[in-house]
C-alpha positions as CSV (number, residue, x, y, z in Angstrom):
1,X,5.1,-53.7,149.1
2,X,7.9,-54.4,146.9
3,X,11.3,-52.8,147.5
4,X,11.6,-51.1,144.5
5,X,8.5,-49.1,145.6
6,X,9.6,-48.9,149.2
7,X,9.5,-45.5,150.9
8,X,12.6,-43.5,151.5
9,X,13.7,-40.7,154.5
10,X,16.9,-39.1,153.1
11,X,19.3,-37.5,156.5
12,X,22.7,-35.8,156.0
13,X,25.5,-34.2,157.9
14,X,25.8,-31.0,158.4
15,X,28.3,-30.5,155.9
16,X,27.3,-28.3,152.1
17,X,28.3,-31.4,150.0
18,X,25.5,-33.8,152.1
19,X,23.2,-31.2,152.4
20,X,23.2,-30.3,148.7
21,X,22.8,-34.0,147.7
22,X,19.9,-34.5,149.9
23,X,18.0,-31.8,148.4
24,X,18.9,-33.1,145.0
25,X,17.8,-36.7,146.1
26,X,14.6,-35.1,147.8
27,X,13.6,-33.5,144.2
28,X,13.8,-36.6,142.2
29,X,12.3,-39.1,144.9
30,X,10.1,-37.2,147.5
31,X,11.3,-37.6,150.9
32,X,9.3,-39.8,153.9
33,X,9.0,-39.0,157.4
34,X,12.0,-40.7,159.5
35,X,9.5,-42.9,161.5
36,X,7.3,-43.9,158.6
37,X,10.1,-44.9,156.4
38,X,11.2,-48.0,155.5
39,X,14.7,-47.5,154.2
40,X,16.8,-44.5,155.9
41,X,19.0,-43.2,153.5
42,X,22.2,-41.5,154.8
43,X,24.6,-39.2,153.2
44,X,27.4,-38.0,154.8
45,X,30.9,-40.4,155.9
46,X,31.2,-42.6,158.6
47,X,30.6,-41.1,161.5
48,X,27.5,-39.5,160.9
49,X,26.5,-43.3,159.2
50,X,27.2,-44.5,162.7
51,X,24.9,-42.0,164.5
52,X,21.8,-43.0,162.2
53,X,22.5,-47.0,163.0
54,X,22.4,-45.9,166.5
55,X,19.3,-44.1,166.1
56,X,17.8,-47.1,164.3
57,X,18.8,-49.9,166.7
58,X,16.0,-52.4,166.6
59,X,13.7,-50.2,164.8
60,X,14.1,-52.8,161.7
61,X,15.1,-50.1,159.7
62,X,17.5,-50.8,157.3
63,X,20.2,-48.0,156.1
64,X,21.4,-47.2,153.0
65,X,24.2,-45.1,153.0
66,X,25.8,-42.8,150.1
67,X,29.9,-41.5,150.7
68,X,29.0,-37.4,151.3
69,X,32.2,-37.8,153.4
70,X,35.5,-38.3,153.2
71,X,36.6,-42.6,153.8
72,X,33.2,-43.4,153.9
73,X,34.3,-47.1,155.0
74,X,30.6,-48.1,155.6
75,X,28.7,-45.9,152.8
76,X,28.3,-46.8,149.3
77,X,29.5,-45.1,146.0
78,X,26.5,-41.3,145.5
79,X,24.7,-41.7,142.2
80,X,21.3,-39.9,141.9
81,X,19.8,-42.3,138.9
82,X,18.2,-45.6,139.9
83,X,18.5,-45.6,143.4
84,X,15.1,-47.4,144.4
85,X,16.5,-50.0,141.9
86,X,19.9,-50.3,144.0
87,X,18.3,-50.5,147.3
88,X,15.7,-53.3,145.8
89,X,19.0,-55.5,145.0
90,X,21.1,-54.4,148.0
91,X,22.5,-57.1,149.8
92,X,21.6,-56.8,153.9
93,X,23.4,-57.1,156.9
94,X,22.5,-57.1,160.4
95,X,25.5,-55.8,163.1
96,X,25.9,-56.4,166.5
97,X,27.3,-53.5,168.5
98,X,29.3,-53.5,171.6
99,X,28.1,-52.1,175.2
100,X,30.7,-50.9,176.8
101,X,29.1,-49.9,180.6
102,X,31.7,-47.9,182.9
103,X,32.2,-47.4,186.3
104,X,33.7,-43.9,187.9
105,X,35.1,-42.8,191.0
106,X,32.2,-42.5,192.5
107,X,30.4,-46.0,191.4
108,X,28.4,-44.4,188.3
109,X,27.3,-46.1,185.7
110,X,27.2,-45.1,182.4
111,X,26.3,-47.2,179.2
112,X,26.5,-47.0,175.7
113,X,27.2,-49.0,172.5
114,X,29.4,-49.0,169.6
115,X,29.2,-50.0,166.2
116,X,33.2,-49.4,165.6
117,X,35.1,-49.9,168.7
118,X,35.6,-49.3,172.7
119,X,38.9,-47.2,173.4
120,X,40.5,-46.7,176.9
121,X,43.0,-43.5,176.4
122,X,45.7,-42.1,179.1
123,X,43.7,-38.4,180.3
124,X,46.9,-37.0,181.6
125,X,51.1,-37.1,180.8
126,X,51.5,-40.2,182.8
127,X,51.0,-44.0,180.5
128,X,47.4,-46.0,181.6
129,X,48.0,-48.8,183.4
130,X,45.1,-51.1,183.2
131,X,44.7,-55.1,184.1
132,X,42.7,-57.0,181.1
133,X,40.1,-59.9,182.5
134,X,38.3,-61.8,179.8
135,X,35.2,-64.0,180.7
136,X,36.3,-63.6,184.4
137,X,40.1,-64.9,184.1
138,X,42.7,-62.3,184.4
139,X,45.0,-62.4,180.9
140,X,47.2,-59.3,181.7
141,X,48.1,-58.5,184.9
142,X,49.4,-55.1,183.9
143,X,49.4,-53.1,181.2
144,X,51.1,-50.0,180.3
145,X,50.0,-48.2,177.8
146,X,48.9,-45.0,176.2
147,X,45.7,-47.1,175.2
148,X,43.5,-50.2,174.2
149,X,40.8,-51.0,172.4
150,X,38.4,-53.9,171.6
151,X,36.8,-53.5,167.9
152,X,34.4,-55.3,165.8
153,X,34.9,-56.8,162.6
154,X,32.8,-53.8,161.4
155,X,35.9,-51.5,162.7
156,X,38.8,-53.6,162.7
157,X,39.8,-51.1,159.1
158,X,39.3,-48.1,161.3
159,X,41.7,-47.2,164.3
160,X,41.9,-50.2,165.1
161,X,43.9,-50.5,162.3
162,X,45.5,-47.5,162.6
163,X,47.1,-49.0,165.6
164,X,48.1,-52.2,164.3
165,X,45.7,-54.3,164.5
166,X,44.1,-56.9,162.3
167,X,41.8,-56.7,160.0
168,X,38.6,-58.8,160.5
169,X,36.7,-60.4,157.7
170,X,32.6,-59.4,158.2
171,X,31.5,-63.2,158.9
172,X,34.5,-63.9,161.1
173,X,32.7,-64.5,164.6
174,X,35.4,-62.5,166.3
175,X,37.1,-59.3,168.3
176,X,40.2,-57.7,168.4
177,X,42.3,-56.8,171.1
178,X,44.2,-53.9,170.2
179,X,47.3,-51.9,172.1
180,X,47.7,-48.5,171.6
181,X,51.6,-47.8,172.0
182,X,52.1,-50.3,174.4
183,X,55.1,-50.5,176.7
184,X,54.7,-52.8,178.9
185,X,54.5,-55.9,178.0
186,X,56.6,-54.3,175.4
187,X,56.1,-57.1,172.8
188,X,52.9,-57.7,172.9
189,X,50.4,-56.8,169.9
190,X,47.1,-57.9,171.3
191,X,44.7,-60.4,170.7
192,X,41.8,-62.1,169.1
193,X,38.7,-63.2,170.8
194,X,35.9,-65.1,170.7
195,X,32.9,-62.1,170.0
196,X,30.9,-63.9,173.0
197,X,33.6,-62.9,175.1
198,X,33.0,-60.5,178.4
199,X,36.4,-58.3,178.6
200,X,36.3,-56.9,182.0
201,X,39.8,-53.6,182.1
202,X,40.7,-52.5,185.6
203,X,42.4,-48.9,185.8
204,X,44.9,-49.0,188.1
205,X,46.4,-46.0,190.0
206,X,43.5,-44.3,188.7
207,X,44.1,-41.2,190.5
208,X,47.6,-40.9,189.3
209,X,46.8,-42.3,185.6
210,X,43.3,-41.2,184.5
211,X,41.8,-42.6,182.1
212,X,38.6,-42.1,179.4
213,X,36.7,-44.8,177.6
214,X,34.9,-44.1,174.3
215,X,32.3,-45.9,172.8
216,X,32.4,-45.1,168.8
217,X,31.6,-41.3,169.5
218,X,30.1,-41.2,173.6
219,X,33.1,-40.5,175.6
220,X,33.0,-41.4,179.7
221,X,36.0,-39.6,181.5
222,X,37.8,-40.7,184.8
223,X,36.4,-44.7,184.9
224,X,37.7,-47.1,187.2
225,X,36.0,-50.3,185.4
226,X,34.8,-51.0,181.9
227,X,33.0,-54.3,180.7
228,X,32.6,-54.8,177.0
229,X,30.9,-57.4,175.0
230,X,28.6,-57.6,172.6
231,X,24.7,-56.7,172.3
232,X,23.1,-59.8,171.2
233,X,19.9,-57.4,171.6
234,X,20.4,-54.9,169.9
235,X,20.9,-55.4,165.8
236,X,21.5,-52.4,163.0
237,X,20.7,-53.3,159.4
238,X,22.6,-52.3,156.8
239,X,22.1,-52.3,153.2
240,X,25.2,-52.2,150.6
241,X,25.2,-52.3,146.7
242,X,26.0,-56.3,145.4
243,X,29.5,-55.1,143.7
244,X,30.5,-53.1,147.1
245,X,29.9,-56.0,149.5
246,X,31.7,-55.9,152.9
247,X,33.6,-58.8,152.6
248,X,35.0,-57.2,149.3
249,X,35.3,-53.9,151.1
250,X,37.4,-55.8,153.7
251,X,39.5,-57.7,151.5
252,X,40.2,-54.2,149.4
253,X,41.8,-52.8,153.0
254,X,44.2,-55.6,152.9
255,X,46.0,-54.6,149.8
256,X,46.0,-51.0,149.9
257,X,49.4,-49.0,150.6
């Protein structure tokens, strides 16, 4: 089968604007059941993208996205004419998410993955105070903080931006270590790692200072430990249009006030 003649299962958020484009899509194109497809076509913004590459995690589906949202970071431009001819020259790309797996109070565990980023956030007035460990070798005794996170290239434009941190080409074979509001170490502006790093955080006083981890949108509250590295099982293919590459999308984020 050809890719221009490849068959299409069109999703969408909840919201009018994606639900209105999918039944607009649906009338020019037909629609195919989300199993037998083989190109998932999501309209909506980034979050919603994020839930469909988790749904198709190693289903080797690939997912064509279309900005029904409002960034829409990870979708391309929505135009109704000629998309089997966009999908049949769309450049792919296969992702790697993060597993974060948590420990609470009482030793559960709890797994889940993350396209964007893992967060550790302060649950209460007092600052997180949290020790750092990466690939078993403590690098920060202690810090104090309102947050951290560890984020993919794939999310290095999205809070972890937001907090300060750098922004990751695509191809760059790397994570970053990212403070939110840090105050002790008071200078210090986080990190870049190695993406086939293990970073182990420690919660300390965690009765005093709660804290909650997220992964992309699953949210664990109250952990005492959280490891996070990257899936090398566990792929998502994406599809994007050959003048919206990543790289360019990337570079774009860098110059923008």
């Amino acid at each position: 089968m050809s890719r221009s003649t490849e068959s299409l299962c069109f999703v969408a958020s909840t919201t009018d604007n994606a639900q209105s484009a999918r039944d607009e899509l649906i009338s020019h194109y037909g629609n195919a059941a989300f199993d037998e497809a083989d190109v998932i076509v999501v309209l909506g913004g980034d979050g919603f993208m994020l839930q469909v590459l988790n749904e198709t995690m190693n289903s080797g589906k690939r997912v064509y996205g279309m900005n029904r949202g409002s960034i829409g970071f990870l979708m391309n431009d929505y135009r109704v004419r000629d998309l089997r001819e966009r999908i049949a020259v769309a450049t792919g790309n296969d992702f790697h998410p993060l597993r974060m797996t948590t420990v609470d109070a009482d030793g559960h565990e709890f797994s889940a993955l993350a396209m964007n980023e893992v967060s550790l956030f302060r649950q209460s007035h007092q600052a997180a105070k949290l020790r750092v460990d990466v690939d078993g070798k403590t690098r920060l005794e202690e810090l104090i903080c309102d947050g951290m996170m560890v984020a993919t290239p794939a999310g290095s434009t999205a809070y972890n931006f937001s907090a300060h941190g750098p922004i990751l080409p695509l191809e760059s074979p790397l994570l970053a270590l990212t403070p939110v509001s840090a105050f002790r170490p008071r200078r210090w502006r986080g990190a870049l790692l190695p993406n086939k790093v293990t970073v182990d955080v420690h919660v300390l006083e965690s009765e005093k200072r709660p804290v909650n981890a997220v992964a992309d949108h699953t949210e664990v509250k109250s952990v005492q430990t959280v490891r996070i590295a990257q899936s090398q099982d566990r792929t998502a293919k994406i599809l994007s249009d050959p003048d919206r590459s990543w790289s360019d999308r990337v570079l774009a984020e860098q110059f923008t006030n």
